[in-house]
C-alpha positions in Angstrom: -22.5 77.1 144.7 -25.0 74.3 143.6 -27.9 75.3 141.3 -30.9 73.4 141.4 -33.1 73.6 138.8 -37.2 74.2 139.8 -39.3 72.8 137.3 -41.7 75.5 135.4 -44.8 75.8 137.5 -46.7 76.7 134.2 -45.0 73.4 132.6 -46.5 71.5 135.4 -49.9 72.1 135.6 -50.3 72.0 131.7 -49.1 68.7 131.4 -50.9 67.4 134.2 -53.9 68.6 132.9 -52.9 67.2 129.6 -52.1 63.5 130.9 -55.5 63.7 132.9 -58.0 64.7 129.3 -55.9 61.8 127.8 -57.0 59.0 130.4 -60.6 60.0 130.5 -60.7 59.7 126.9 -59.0 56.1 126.7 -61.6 55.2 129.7 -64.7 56.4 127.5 -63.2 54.5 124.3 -63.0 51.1 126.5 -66.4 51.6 128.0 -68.0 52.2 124.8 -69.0 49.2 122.6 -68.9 50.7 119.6 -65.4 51.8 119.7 -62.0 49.8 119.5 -60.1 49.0 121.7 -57.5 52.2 121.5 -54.2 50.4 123.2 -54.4 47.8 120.9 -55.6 49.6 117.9 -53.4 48.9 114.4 -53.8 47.9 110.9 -55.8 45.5 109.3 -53.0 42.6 108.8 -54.3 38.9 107.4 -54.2 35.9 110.5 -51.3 34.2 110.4 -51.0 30.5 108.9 -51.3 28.0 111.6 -48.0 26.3 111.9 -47.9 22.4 111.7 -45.7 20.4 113.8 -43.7 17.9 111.6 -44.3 14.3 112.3 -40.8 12.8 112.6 -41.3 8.9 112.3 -38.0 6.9 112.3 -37.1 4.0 110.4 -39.2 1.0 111.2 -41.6 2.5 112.6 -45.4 2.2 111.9 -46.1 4.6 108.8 -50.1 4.7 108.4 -51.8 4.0 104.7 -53.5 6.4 103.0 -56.6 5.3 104.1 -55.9 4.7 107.3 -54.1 8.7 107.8 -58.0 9.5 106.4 -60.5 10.2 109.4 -63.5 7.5 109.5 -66.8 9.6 109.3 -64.6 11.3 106.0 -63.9 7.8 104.6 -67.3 7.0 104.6 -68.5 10.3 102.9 -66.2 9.3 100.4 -67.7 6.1 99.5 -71.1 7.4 99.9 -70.9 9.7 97.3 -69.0 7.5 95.4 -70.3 6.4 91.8 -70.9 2.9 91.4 -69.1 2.7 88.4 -66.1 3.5 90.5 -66.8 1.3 93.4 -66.6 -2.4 94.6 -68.5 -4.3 96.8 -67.4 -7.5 97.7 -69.3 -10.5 97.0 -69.0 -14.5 97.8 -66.6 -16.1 96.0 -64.2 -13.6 95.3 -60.7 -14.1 95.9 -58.9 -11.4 98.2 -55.0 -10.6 98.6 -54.4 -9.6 101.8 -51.2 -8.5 103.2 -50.0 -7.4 107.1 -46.9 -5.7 105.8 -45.5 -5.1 109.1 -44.5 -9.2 110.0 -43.3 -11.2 108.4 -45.3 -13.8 106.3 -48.2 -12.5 107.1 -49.4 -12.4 103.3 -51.7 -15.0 101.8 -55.2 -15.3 99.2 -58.4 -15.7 101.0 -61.5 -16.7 99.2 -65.0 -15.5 99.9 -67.0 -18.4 102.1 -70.4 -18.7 101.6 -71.6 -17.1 104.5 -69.7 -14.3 103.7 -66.4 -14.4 105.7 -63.0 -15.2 105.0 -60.5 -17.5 107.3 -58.0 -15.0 108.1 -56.2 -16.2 111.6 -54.8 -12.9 113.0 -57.9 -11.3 113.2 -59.7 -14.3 115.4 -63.0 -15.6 114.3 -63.9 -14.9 110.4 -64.6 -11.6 110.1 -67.7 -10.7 107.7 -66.4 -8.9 104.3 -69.3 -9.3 102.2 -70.5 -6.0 101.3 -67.5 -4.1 101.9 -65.5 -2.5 99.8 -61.5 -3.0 100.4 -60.6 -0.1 102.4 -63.9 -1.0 104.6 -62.0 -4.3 104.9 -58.8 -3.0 106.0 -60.6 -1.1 108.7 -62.3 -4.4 109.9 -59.1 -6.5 109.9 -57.3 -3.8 111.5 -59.5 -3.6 114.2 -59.7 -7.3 114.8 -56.0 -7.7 114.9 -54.4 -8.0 118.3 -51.1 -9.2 118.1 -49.6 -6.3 116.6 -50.2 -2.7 118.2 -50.8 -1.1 114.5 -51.1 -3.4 112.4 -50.2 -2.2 108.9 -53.4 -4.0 106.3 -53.4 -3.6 102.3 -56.4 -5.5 100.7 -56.6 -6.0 96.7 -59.1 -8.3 95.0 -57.1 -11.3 93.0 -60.7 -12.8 91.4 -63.8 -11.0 91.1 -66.2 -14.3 91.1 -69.5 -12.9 92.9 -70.8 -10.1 90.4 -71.8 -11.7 87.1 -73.8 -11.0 84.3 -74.9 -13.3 81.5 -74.1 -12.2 77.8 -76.3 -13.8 74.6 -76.8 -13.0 71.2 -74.4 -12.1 68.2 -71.3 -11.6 70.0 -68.1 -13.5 70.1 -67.8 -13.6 73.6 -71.0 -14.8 74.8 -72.0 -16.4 78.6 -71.5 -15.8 82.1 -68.8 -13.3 82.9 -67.9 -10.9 85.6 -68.1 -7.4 86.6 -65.2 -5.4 88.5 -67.8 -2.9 89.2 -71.0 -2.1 90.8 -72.0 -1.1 87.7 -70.4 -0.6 84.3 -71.5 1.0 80.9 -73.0 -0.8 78.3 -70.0 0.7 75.6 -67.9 -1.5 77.6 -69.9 -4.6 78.1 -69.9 -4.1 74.0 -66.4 -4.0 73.3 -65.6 -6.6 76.0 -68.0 -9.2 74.2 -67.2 -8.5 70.3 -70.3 -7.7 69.3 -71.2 -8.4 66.1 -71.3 -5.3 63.1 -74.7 -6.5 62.5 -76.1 -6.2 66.0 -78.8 -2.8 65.9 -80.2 -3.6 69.1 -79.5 -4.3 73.2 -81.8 -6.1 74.7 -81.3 -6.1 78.7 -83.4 -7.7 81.7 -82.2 -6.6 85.4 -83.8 -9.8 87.0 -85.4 -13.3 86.6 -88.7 -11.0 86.9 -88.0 -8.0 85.3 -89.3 -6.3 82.5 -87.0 -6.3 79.4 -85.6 -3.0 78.2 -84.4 -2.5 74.8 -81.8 0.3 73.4 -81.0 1.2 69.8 -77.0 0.6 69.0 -76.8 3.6 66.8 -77.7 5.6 69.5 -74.7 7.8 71.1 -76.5 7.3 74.8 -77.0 3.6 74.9 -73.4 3.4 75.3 -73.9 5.3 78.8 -76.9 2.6 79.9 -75.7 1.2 82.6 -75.1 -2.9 83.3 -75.4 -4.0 86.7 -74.8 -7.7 88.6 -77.5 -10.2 87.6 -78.2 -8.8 84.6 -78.7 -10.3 81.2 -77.7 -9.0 78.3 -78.5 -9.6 74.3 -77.5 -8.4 71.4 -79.4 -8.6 68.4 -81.0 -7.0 65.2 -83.6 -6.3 63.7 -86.1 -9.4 62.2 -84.3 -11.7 64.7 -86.2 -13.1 67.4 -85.2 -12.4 70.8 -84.1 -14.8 73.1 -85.9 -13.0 76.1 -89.0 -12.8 74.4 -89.4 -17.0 73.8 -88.0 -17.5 77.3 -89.2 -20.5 79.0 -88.7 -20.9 82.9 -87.9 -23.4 85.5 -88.0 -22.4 89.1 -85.4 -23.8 91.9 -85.6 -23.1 95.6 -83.3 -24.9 99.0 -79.6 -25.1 99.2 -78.6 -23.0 96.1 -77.1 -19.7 96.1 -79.4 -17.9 93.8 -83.2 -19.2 94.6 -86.2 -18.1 92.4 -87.2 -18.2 88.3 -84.6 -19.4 85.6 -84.4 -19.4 81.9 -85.1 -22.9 80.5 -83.0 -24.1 77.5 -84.2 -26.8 75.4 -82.3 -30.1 76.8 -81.4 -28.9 80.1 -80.6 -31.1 82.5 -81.0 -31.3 86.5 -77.6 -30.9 87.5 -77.2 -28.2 85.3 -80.3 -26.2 86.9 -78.6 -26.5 89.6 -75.4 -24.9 88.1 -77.8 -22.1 86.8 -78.8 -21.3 89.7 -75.0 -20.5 91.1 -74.5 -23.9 92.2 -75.4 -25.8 95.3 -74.7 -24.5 99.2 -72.7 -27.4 100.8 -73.0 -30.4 99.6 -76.8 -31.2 99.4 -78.3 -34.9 98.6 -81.9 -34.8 97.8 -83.6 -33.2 94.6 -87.0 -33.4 94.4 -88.6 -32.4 91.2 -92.3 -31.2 90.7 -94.0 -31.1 87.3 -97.5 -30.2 86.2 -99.4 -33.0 84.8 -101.9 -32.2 81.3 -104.5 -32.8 84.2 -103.1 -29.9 86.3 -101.6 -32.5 89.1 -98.3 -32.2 89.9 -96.0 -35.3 90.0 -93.2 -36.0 91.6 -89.4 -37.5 91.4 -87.0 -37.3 93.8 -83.5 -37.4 93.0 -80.1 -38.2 95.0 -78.0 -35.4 93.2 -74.7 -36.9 95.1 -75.1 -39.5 93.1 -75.4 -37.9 89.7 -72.8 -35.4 90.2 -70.2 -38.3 91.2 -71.4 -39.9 87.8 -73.2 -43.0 89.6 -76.8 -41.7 88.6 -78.3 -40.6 85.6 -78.5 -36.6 85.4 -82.5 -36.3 84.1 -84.0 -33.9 82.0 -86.4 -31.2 83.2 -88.9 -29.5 81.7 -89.9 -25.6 81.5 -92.6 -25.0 84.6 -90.6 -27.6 86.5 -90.3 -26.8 90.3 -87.2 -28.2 91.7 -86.3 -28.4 95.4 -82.8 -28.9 96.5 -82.2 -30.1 100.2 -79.9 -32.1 102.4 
C-alpha cells in the first residue's frame, strides 16, 4: 500500500502568508526613494581599478615620442605655464637639428631664414618655425609630412644665433653673446662673463629706449634679476662712469634686421652701423646718410654699401644723431 504524504494545511497557509508580507515589503522599499535598493543591497566595497588594455607594438613599428603620446590642448598648458627661464623660442638665425628617424637619411641642420622658415623638403613649402619652441616644431613638421603615415620627428637646436644680449664693462668676457633662454638670471650672465672682483654695481637697459635699471652686486637678490634678449648689460663700480649714461645714438631704418636707435661709439663706421643693427636683410645697395647741419639742415650722402663691403669703396665715418637709411 502507497502512502502519500499531504502537506500540513497549517504549514501552508503560514507560509503563504509569509512569502506574500515579504513581497509587499520589497515593493514599498523599490517605490520609495529614500530607501536602497533591497535585492542589491551589500557592503560598502571601493570601485574597482579600471583595467588598461596593453598596447602590444611589434618590432618596427611606429613607437610615438614623448611628446607626441602627450594630448595637444595638454602640451600647450604645459608650455603656457612654463617659466621662461625654462623655455625656448626660436628665433632667426638659429641653427636646428632635425631628424625623421623612421627613413633613412632623413637627418640634416637647417638654419633659420630670414623670414622665419626653414628649407626642409619632406614637409613641402617652408614651414614657419619662428616663435616656436621645439616640440611646437615637431608638431608642425609632423603634420606637414606626407610621405610617411607617422612620421617619427626629433628637433634639437645646434646654434642659438637669434637671442642675444650685449655685455660691457669690467668683465673678461665682454660683447655680444647669446641666450639659450627666454630669459636667464643675472648670477649666471655674471659668472658667464668673469666679472671683475671690483665690479659693485649692474647696470641693465631692456631696449634702445628704455630706462636704465641699476642693482647693487652685494645684494643676495640681484642675482635672481632677470636678463632677457636685447638687453644690455654693464658692470661697473662705484666712481666709474657709466657707459649708458654718456651714450650717444645713431638711428638706422630699411633693410636691417633690427631697425630703430643705436649706441654710437666714437669712430664708428657705416658698415659697421649696419652690423649693429643685426646686419643687412638681403643684399641691399644704397645707404643714404642724413646729418644735422650747426644750422639745423640736414645734409645728405648717399652711399653704395655693395661697394664698401666688397672693399671697392671707402667705409665713412658717421656721427652720433646721424639718420641712416638702408635700401635696395
Amino acid at each position: 500500500m502507497v502512502r502519500v504524504r499531504v502537506p500540513n494545511l497549517y504549514k501552508v497557509v503560514v507560509t503563504s502568508l509569509l512569502l506574500s508580507v515579504s513581497c509587499i515589503a520589497v515593493f514599498a522599499q523599490r517605490n520609495n526613494p529614500y530607501s536602497a535598493n533591497p535585492v542589491s543591497r551589500v557592503e560598502p566595497q571601493e570601485q574597482p581599478v579600471a583595467q588598461v588594455q596593453p598596447v602590444i607594438i611589434k618590432i618596427g613599428e611606429w613607437r610615438p615620442t614623448t611628446s607626441q603620446q602627450t594630448p595637444k590642448t595638454a602640451r600647450n598648458i604645459v608650455a603656457a605655464s612654463t617659466p621662461l627661464t625654462e623655455t625656448y623660442k626660436i628665433g632667426v638665425g638659429d641653427v636646428l637639428f632635425i631628424n625623421l628617424k623612421n627613413a633613412p637619411k632623413a637627418a640634416g641642420y637647417y638654419t633659420v631664414r630670414r623670414d622665419g622658415t626653414i628649407d626642409f623638403p619632406l614637409s613641402g613649402e617652408g614651414p614657419s618655425v619662428v616663435e616656436k619652441t621645439v616640440e611646437q616644431i615637431e608638431e608642425v613638421l609632423a603634420a606637414a609630412i606626407t610621405l610617411y603615415s607617422n612620421p617619427l620627428i626629433e628637433v634639437k637646436v645646434r646654434e642659438y644665433v637669434s637671442h642675444k644680449i650685449t655685455v660691457s664693462g669690467m668683465a673678461e668676457r665682454v660683447g655680444e653673446t647669446s641666450l639659450r633662454r627666454e630669459a636667464v638670471p643675472l648670477f649666471a650672465i655674471r659668472a658667464d662673463a668673469l666679472v671683475s672682483s671690483g665690479a659693485t654695481k649692474v647696470n641693465i637697459r631692456r631696449g634702445v629706449l628704455a630706462q636704465v635699471e641699476t642693482y647693487d652686486l652685494s645684494d643676495e637678490k640681484t642675482g635672481d634679476v632677470p636678463v632677457y634678449p636685447g638687453n644690455s648689460v654693464e658692470f661697473t663700480a662705484d666712481g666709474h662712469r657709466s657707459l649708458f649714461a654718456s651714450s650717444r645714438f645713431f638711428y638706422i631704418a630699411g633693410e636691417v634686421n633690427t631697425t630703430g636707435q643705436k649706441q654710437f661709439t666714437d669712430g664708428m663706421t657705416l658698415f659697421q652701423a649696419v652690423t649693429a643693427a643685426g646686419g643687412a636683410k638681403g643684399d641691399p645697395k644704397k645707404a643714404t646718410l642724413r646729418r644735422k647741419s650747426d644750422r639745423g639742415t640736414l645734409n645728405v650722402a648717399e652711399f653704395n654699401l655693395r661697394a664698401i663691403r666688397d672693399g671697392k669703396a671707402t667705409d665713412p665715418e658717421i656721427a652720433a644723431g646721424d639718420m641712416i637709411q638702408i635700401s635696395n
